[in-house]
Z-matrix of the N, CA and C atoms (Angstrom, degrees):
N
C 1 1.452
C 2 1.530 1 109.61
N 3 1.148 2 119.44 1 134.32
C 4 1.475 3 139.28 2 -169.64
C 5 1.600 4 102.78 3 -71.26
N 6 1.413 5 139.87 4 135.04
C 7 1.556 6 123.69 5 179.09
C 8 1.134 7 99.03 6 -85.06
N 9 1.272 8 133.97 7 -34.26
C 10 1.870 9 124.20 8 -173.94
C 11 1.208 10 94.74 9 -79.25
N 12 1.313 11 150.54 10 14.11
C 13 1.644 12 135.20 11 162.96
C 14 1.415 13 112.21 12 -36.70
N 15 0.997 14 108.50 13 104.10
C 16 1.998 15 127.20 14 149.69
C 17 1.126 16 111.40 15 -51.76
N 18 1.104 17 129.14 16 -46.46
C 19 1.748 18 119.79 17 -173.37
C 20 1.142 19 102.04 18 -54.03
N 21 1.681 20 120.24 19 -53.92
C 22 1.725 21 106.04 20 -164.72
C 23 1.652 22 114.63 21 -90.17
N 24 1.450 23 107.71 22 -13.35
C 25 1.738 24 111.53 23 158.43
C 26 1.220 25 138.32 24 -153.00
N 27 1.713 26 109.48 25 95.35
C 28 1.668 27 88.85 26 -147.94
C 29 1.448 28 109.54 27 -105.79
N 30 1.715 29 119.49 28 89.48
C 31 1.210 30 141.88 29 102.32
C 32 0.898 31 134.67 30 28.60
N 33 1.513 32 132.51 31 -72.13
C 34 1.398 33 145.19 32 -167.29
C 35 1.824 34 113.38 33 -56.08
N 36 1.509 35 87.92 34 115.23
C 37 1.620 36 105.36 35 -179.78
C 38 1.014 37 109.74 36 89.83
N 39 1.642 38 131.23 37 -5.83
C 40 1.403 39 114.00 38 163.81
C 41 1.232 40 132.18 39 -90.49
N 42 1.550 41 153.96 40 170.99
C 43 1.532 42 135.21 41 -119.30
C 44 2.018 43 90.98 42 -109.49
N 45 1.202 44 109.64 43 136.68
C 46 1.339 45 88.03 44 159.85
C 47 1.352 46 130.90 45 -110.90
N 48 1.245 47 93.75 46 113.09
C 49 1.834 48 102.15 47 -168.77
C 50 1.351 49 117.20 48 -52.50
N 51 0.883 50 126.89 49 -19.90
C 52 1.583 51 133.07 50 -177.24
C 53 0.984 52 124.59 51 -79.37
N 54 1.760 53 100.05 52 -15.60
C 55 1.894 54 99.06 53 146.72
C 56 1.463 55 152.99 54 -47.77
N 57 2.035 56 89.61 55 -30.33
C 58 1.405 57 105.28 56 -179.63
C 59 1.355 58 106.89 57 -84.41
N 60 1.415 59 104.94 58 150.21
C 61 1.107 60 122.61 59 179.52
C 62 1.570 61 115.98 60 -82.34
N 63 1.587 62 89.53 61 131.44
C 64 1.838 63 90.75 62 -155.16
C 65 1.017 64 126.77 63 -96.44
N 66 1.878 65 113.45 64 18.39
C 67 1.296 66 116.60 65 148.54
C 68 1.673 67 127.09 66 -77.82
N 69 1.286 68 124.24 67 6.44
C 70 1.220 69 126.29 68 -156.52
C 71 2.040 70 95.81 69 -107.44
N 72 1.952 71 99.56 70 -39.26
C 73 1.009 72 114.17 71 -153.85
C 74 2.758 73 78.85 72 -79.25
N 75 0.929 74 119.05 73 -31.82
C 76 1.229 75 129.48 74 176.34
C 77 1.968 76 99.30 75 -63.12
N 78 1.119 77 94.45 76 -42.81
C 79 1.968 78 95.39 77 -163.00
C 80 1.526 79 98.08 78 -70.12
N 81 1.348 80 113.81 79 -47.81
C 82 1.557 81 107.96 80 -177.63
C 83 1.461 82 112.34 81 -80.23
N 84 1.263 83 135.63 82 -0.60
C 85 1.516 84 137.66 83 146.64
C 86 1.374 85 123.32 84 -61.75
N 87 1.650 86 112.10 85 -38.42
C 88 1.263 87 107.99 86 -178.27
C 89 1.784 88 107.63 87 -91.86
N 90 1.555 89 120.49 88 1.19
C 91 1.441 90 111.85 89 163.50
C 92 1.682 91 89.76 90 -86.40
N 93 1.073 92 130.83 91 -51.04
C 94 1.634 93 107.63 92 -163.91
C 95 1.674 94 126.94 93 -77.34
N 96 1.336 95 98.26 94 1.76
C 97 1.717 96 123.53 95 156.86
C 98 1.430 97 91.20 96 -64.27
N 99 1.510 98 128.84 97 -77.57
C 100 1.259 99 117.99 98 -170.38
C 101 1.274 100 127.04 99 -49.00
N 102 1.052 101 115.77 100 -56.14
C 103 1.743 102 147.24 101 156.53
C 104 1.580 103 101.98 102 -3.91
N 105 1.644 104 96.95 103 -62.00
C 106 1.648 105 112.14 104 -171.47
C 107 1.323 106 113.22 105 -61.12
N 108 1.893 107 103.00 106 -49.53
C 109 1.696 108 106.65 107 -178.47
C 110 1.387 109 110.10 108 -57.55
N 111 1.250 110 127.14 109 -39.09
C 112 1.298 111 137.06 110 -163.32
C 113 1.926 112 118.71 111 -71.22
N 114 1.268 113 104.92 112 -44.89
C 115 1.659 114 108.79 113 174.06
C 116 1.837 115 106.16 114 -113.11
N 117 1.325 116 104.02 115 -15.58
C 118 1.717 117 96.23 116 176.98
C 119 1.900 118 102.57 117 72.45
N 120 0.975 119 105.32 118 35.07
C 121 1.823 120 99.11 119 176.77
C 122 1.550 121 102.91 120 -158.06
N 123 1.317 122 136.77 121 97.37
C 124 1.289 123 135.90 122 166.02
C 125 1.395 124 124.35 123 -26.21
N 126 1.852 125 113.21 124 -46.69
C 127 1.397 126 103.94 125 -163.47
C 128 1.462 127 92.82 126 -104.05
N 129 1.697 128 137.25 127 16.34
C 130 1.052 129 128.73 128 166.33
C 131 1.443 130 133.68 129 -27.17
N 132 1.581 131 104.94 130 -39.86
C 133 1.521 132 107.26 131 179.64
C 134 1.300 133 107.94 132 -73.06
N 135 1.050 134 148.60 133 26.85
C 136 1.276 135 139.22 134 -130.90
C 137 2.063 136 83.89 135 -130.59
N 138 1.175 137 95.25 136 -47.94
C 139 1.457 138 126.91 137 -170.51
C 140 1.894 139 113.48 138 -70.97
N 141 1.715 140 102.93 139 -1.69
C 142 1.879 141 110.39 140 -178.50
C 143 1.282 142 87.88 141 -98.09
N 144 1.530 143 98.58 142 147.33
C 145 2.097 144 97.74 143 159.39
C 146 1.514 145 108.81 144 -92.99
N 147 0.835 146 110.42 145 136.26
C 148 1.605 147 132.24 146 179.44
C 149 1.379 148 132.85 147 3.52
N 150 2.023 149 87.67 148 -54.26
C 151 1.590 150 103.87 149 -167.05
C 152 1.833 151 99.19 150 -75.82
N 153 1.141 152 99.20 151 -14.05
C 154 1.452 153 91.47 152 169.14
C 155 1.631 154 137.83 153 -65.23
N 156 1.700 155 98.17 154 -32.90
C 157 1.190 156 97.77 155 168.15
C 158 1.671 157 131.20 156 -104.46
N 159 2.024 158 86.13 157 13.06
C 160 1.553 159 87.76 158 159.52
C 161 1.345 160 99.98 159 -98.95
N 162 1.085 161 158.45 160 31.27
C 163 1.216 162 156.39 161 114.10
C 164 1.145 163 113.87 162 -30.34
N 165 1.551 164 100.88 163 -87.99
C 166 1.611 165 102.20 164 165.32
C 167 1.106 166 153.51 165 -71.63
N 168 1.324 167 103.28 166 6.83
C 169 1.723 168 105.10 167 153.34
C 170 1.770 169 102.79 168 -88.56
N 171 0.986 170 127.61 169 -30.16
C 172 1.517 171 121.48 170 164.46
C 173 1.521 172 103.21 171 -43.42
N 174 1.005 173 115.84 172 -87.76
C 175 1.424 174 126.22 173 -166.45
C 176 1.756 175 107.37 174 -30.61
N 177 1.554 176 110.23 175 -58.86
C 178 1.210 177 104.94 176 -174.68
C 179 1.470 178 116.85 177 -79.77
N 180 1.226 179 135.98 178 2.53
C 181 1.271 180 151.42 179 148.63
C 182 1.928 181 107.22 180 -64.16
N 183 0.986 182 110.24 181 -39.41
C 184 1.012 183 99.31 182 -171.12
C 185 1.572 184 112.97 183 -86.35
N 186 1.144 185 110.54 184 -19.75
C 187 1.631 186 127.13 185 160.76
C 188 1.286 187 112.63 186 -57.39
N 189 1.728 188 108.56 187 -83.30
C 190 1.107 189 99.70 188 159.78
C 191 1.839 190 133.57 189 -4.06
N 192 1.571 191 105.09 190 -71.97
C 193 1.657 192 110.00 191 -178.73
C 194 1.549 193 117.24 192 -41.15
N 195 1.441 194 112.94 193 -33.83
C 196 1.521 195 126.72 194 -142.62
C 197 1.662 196 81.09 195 -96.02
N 198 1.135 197 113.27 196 -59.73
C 199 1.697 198 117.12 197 176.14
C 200 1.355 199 112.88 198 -118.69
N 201 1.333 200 125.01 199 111.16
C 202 1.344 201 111.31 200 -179.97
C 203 1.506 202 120.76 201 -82.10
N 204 1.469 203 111.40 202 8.94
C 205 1.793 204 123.19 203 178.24
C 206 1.868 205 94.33 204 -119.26
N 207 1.225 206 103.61 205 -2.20
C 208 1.855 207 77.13 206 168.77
C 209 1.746 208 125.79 207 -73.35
N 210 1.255 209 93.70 208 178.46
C 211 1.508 210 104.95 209 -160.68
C 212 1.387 211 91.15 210 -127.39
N 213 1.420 212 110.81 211 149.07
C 214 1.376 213 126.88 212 162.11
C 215 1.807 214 122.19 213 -63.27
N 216 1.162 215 116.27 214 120.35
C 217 1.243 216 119.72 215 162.15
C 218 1.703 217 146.19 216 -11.87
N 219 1.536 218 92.90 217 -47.04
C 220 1.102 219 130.39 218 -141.66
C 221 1.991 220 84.94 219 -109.48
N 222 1.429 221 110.11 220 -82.93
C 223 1.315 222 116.52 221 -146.36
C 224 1.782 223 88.37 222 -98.75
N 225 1.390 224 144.30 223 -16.64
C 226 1.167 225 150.56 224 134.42
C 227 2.097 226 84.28 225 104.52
N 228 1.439 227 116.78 226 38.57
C 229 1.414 228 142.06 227 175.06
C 230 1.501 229 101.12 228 -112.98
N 231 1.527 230 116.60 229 128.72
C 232 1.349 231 124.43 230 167.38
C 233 1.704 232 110.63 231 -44.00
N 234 1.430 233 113.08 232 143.16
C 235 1.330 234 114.35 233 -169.79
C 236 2.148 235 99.88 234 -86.67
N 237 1.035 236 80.96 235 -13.88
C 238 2.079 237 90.75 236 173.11
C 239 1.536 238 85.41 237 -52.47
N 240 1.743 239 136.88 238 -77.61
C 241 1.054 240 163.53 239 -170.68
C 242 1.999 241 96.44 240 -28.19
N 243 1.296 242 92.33 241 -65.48
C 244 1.425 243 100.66 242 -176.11
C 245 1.501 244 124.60 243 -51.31
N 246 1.657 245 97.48 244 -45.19
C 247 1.289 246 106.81 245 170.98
C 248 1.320 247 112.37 246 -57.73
N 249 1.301 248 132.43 247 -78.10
C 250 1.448 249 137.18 248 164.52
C 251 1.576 250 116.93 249 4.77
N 252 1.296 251 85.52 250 -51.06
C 253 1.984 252 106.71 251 -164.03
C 254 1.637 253 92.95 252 -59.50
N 255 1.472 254 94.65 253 -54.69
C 256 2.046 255 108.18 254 -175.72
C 257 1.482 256 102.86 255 -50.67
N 258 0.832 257 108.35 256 -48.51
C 259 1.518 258 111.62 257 -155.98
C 260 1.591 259 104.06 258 -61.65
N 261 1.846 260 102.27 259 -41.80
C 262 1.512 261 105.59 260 -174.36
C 263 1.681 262 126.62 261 -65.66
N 264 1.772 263 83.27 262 -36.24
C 265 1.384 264 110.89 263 166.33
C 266 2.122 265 110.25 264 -26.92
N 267 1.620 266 79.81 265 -83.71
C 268 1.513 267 115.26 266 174.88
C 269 1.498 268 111.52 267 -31.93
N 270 1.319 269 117.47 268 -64.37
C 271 1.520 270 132.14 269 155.33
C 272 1.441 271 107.41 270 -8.59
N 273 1.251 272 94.22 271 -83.78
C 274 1.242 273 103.52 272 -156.82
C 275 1.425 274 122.39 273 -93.59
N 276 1.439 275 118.52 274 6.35
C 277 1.878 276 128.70 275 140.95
C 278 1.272 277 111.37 276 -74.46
N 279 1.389 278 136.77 277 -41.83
C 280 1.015 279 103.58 278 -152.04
C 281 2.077 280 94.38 279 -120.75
N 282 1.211 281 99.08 280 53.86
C 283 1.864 282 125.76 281 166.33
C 284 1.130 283 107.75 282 -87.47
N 285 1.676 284 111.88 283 13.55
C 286 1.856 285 86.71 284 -177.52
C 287 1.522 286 118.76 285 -133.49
């Protein structure tokens, strides 16, 4: 039996998630844990325009640089974390 057999799973060309590294896919869960406590609406972010959260992934990037173990002010979550969150944010608005 062939291991790339398609007949018994066909696979081919779809993404394999198990590439990402699964502290990153954990870091942006625990900003949208906060996220949730904070406005009480899951798809809230859904509802910012963009340049806003390239703002704030600027900002917390730029924190980040200055300390790469600081923490946000606010949600007391590494701003690396925050950024991530932006980025995914970003990702996934502007897919279309």
């Amino acid at each position: 039996m062939e291991i790339n057999n398609q007949t018994a799973k066909a696979d081919a060309g779809k993404p394999r998630l198990t590439l990402v590294p699964r502290k990153i896919i954990f870091a942006i869960a625990r900003i949208r844990e906060y996220g949730n406590r904070k406005y009480h609406d899951p798809e809230n972010w859904r509802q910012v325009e963009p340049q806003r959260y390239r703002d704030a992934a600027f900002r917390h990037f730029l924190a980040y640089l200055d300390d790469p173990h600081s923490m946000d002010d606010e949600s007391g979550l590494p701003h690396l974390w925050h950024l991530a969150c932006n980025i995914a944010f970003l990702c996934e608005m502007e897919d279309k």
